[in-house]
N, C-alpha and C positions, 0 to 999 in steps of 0.2 A: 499430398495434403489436400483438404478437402476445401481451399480458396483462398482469396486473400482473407488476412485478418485483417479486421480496421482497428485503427489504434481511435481517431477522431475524426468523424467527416468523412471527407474521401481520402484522409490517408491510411495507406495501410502499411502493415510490413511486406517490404521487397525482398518477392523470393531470392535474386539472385546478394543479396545481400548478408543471407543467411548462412551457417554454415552448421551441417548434421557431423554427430560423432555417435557412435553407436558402442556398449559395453554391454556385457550381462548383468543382470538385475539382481539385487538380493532377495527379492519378494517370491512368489509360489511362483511354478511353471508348470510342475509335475516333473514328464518325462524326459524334458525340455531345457529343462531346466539348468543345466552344466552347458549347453548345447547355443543357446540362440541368444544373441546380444539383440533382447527388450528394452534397455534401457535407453533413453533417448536423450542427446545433450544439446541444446541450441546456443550457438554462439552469434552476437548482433554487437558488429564495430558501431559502437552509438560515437564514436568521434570522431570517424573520418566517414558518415555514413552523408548523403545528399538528400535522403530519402524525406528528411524533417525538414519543417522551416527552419530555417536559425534561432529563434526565438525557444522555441520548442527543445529542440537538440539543450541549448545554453540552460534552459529549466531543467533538462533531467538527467545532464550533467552535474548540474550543483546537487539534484536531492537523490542522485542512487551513485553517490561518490562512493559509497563504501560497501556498493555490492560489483562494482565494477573491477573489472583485471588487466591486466596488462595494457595497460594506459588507454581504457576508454572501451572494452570488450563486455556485453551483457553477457550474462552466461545463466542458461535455465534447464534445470535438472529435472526428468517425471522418467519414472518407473514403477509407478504403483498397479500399470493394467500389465498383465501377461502378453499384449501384441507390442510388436513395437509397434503400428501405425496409431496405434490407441496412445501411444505415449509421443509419440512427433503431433499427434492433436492436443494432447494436454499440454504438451511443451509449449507450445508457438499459442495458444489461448493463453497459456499465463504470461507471456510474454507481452503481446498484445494489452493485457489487461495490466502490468506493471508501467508499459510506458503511455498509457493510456493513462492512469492515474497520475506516474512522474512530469507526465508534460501539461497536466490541468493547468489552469490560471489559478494563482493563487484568491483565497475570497475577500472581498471587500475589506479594508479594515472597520473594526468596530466604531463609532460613533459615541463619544461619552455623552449620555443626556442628565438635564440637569433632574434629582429627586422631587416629587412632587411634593409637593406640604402635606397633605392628608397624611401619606407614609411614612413620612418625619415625624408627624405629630402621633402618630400611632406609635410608631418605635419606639420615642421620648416616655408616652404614657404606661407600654409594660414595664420599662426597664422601672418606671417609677413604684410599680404595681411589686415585681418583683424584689426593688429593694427596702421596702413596706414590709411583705411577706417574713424578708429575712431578719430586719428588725424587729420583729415581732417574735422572733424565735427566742430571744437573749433571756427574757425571763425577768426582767428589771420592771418594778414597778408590780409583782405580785404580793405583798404583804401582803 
């Protein structure tokens, strides 16, 4: 692989943490193609791993509960290049980039603010505009 990936900051994923499986691909090869396991599988114990803060680990636990396996295993699929080292880099980049987004802080909660009057009183005034219009459609009072 071509270094660490960082998920935030200075952490990153620990290589020895990782774990490669290698199959053949469905995608083009050519001549190759029956022949070489391109297909690249990255396996990351996100439950029993040390490599996260606590904090972190417990946030993306809760929000990738249901891409995980066998009680707490990430697992990330890429075979779309013809090399395998072209797909152990796509692998462990999305990787990186999933628990990179699962361990964010969540954002602020919203703030209800009170509406201004000007907007009320604008809102108040089409609705009255429009229900003018439509009484005006009924036809009453054309003798």
């Amino acid at each position: 692989m071509s270094g660490p990936y960082l998920i935030r900051g200075s952490v990153s994923l620990p290589e020895a943490e990782l774990t490669w499986r290698f199959s053949r691909s469905s995608g083009p090869g050519g001549q190759h193609v029956n022949t070489s396991d391109s297909r690249a599988e990255l396996r990351f114990d996100l439950a029993a791993t040390s490599a996260l803060p606590e904090v972190w680990k417990r946030r993306a636990l809760e929000r990738l509960a249901d891409r995980l396996v066998d009680g707490g295993v990430l697992v990330v699929r890429a075979g779309e290049h013809r090399s395998q080292w072209r797909n152990r880099e796509t692998a462990a980049v999305r990787m990186a980039a999933l628990l990179a987004e699962a361990t964010a802080p969540p954002p602020p909660p919203r703030r209800a603010k009170k509406v201004p009057r000007g907007i009320n009183e604008r809102r108040l005034r089409q609705k009255k505009q429009r229900g003018d219009l439509k009484r005006g459609r009924t036809g009453r009072g054309w003798d």
